[in-house]
Every structure is written in structure tokens, then in C-alpha cells.
C-alpha positions in Angstrom: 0.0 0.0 0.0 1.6 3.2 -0.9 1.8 6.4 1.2 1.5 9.6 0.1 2.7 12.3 1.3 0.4 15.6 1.2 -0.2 19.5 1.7 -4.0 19.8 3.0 -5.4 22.9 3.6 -6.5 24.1 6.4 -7.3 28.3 8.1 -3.5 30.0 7.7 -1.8 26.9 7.0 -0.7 24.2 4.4 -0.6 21.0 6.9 2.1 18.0 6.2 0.4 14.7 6.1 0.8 11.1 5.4 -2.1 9.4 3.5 -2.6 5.9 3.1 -6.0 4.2 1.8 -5.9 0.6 1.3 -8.4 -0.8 -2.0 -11.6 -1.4 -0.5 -11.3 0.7 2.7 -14.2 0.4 5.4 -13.6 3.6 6.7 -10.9 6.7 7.2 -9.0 7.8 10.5 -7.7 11.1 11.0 -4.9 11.2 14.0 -5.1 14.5 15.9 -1.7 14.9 17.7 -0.9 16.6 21.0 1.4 17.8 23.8 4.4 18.5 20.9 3.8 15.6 19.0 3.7 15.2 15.3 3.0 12.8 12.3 6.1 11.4 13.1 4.8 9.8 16.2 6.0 6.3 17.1 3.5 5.3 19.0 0.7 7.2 16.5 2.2 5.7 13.5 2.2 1.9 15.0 -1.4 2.3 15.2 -2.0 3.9 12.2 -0.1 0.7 10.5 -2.6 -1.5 13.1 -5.4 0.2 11.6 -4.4 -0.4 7.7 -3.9 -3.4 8.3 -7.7 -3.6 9.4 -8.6 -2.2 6.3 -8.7 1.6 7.3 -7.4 4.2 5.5 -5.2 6.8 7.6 -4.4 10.8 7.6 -1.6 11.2 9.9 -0.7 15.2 9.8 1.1 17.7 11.2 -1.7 20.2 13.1 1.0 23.0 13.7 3.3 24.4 11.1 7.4 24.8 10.9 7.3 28.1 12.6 4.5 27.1 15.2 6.4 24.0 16.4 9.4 26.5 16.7 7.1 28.7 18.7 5.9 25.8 20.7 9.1 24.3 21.4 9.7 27.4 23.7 6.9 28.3 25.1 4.4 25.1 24.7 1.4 27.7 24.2 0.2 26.3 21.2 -0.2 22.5 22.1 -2.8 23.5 24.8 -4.4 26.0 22.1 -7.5 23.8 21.4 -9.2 26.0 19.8 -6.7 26.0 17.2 -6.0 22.7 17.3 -9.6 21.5 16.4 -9.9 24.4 13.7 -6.9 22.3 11.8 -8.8 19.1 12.6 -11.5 20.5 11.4 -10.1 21.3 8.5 -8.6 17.5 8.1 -12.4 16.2 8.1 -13.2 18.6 5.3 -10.4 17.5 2.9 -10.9 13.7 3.5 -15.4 14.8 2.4 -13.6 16.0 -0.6 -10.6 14.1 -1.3 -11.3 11.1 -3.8 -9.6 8.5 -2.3 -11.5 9.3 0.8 -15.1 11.0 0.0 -18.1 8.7 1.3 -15.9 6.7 3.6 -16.9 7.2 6.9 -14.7 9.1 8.9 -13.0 8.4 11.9 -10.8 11.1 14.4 -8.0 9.3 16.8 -6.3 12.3 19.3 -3.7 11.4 21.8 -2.9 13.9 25.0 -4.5 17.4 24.1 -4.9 15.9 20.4 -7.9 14.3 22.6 -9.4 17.4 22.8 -8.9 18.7 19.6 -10.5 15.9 18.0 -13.9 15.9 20.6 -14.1 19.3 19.3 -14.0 18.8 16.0 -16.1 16.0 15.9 -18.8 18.9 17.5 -18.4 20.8 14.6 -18.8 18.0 12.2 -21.1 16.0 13.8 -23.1 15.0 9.9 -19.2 14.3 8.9 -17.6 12.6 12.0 -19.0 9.0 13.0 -16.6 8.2 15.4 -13.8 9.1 18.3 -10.9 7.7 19.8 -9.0 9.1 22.5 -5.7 7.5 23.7 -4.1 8.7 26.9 -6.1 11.8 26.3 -7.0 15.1 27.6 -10.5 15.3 27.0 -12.0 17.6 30.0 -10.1 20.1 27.5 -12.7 20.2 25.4 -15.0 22.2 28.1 -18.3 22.5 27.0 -18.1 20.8 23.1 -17.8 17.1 25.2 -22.1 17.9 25.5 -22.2 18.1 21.6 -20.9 15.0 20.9 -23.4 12.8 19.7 -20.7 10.3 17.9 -19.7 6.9 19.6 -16.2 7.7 21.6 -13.6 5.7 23.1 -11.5 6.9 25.7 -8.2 4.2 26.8 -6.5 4.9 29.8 -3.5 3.6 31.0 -4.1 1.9 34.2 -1.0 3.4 36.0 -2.1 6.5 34.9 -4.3 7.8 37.6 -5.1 11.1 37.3 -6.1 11.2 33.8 -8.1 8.0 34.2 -10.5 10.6 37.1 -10.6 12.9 33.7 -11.9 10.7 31.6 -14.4 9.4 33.9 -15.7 13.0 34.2 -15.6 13.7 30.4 -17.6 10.7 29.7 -20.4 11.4 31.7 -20.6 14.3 29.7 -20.7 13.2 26.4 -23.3 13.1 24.6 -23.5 10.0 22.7 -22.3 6.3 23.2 -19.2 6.6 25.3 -17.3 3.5 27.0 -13.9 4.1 29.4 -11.4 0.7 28.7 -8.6 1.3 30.8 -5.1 -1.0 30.2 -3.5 -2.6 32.9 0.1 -1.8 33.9 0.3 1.2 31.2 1.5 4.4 32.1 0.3 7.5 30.1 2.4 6.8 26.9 1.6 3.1 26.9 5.5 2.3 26.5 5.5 -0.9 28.8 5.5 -4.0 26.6 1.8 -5.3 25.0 0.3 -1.7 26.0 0.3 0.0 22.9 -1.0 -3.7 21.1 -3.9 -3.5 23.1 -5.1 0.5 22.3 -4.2 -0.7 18.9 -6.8 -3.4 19.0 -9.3 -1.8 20.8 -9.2 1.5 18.0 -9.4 -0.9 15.1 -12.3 -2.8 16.6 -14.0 0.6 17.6 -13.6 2.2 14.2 -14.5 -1.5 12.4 -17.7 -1.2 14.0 -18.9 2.3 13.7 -17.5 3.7 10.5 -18.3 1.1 7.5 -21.4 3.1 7.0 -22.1 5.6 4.1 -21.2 9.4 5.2 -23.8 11.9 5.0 -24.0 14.4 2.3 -22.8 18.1 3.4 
């Protein structure tokens, strides 16, 4: 399956992604990066192989530009801007309507840490576009207010080591909207680096967007 590597569009910025769309895809994934992470991701780019390889196309991009990593490598303003964040998101969901490789799929948003956020937001935004939500190790009480807009089934996986955001996510699913359900990983820490961790969010995001995203998007 061959990558491509693209300039989408989005508000004041050209955004560097990897696109993949294996023949006869069920579905599309957007991944929705946080806390100074990139497309580049390890961990983001395992799953995004994981989910491929259950027949998912994936949009791995970059959500902040050159300069604005620059910016946000001193001062780490802009990874907690989720405003801005689910504007380029946002954005993301529009291209992949449009997109030919992509258009009618249903579409999916995976975020990771305040990417979490970002992606809940979005998926208020786009709610006839959106049809379903992953959050790994995420942030998303960040989303305030936009958690009681979302009507789309969302997943929220905690590591089980890590405590404090596991209360967070607890609170923000009680607020949600729509379908939610809380798995939690044993023996993972926030960044699910101890050994099978990161096998099981894998899993759990492929069978989550298997389920709710082979279904034909609405028309804008």
C-alpha cells in the first residue's frame, strides 16, 4: 500500500500529512496529535499501521506548522491551544469529504494527550461528517463545553498506571453526549511504553472504528 505524502489545507496553513487508503477501505482515521507531538509519532504511527492493516485508510498530519512548532518548542502555548488545534482538525475532516480517495468513507478522528481534545471538538463541529472518536491517553475535559455536543460513539483508553487522567476521563464521559465506554489497560503508564500496551489501544481503535465507521457518510 503506498503512502503519500500531502499538503491539505487548512485556516493560515498548508498542513504536512501522510495518506494511506488501502483498496476497498471500510472507513478513514484522521490522528489528531498533541502535547508536541507530530506525524512522526511512534506510537501514532504503529497504530495507524494497526489500523491499515484492518482495512482503514489513515491521515496522519502535522496540526502545527514549521514556525509554530518552533514557537511551541519554547513556550508550549500552542499544544494546549485547542481552539486552534480543532480548527486544523477541522479542517482535516473537510479535505478527506472531498478528497477522492476518501469521499463517502466514513470518517473516523483518533487524538492522543491534548490531540484528545482537539478531535472531541472537531467532531462537534462536524457532527453529519464525524461517526466516530478515539481518545488514547487523552486530555478530554479540555474540550470544556463541546464534550455535550458529541453525539458520535467515543472511546476513551487509559493507561491503568495512569491515575489522574483515568478521574478525567471518567468526568468527560459522563458528559458526552452519545455512546461513550472508558477501557482502561492494565500496567500502562500515560504513553503506553511498557511492553503489549500500545498492542492493546491498537486493538481496541481498530475494533471501535470496524464497528462504527463502514457506514455511508452523509452528504454536506
Amino acid at each position: 500500500m503506498r503512502i503519500t505524502q500531502e499538503r491539505i489545507p487548512a485556516p493560515g496553513a498548508a498542513l504536512a500529512a501522510d495518506v494511506a487508503v488501502p483498496p476497498g477501505a471500510c472507513g478513514v482515521v484522521l490522528f489528531a496529535h498533541g502535547s508536541g507531538s507530530s506525524r512522526h509519532s511512534p506510537r501514532n504511527r504503529y497504530v495507524a499501521g494497526e489500523l491499515r492493516a484492518a482495512g482503514l485508510g489513515t491521515v496522519l498530519a502535522d496540526l502545527l506548522t514549521h514556525p509554530e512548532e518552533r514557537l511551541d518548542d519554547m513556550t508550549g502555548e500552542l499544544r494546549f491551544d485547542i481552539d486552534l488545534l480543532a480548527t486544523r482538525v477541522a479542517a482535516l475532516t473537510d479535505w478527506a469529504m472531498a478528497d477522492p480517495r476518501t469521499t463517502g468513507l466514513g470518517i473516523g478522528l483518533f487524538g492522543a494527550s491534548t490531540g484528545a481534545a482537539a478531535a472531541l471538538v472537531a467532531a462537534a463541529r462536524r457532527p453529519r461528517y464525524v461517526r466516530a472518536v478515539v481518545s488514547r491517553g487523552g486530555r478530554p475535559d479540555l474540550a470544556g463545553d463541546a464534550l455535550t455536543a458529541v453525539h458520535r460513539p467515543t472511546l476513551l483508553i487509559v493507561g491503568g498506571d495512569d491515575h489522574a487522567v483515568i478521574e478525567l476521563n471518567r468526568r468527560a464521559a459522563a458528559r458526552l453526549a452519545g455512546e461513550s465506554r472508558l477501557e482502561i489497560v492494565p500496567g500502562a503508564s500515560h504513553l503506553f511504553e511498557e511492553p503489549g500496551t500500545l498492542t492493546q489501544v491498537a486493538h481496541l481503535t481498530a475494533a471501535w472504528f470496524t464497528r462504527h465507521l463502514p457506514h455511508q457518510a452523509e452528504a454536506p
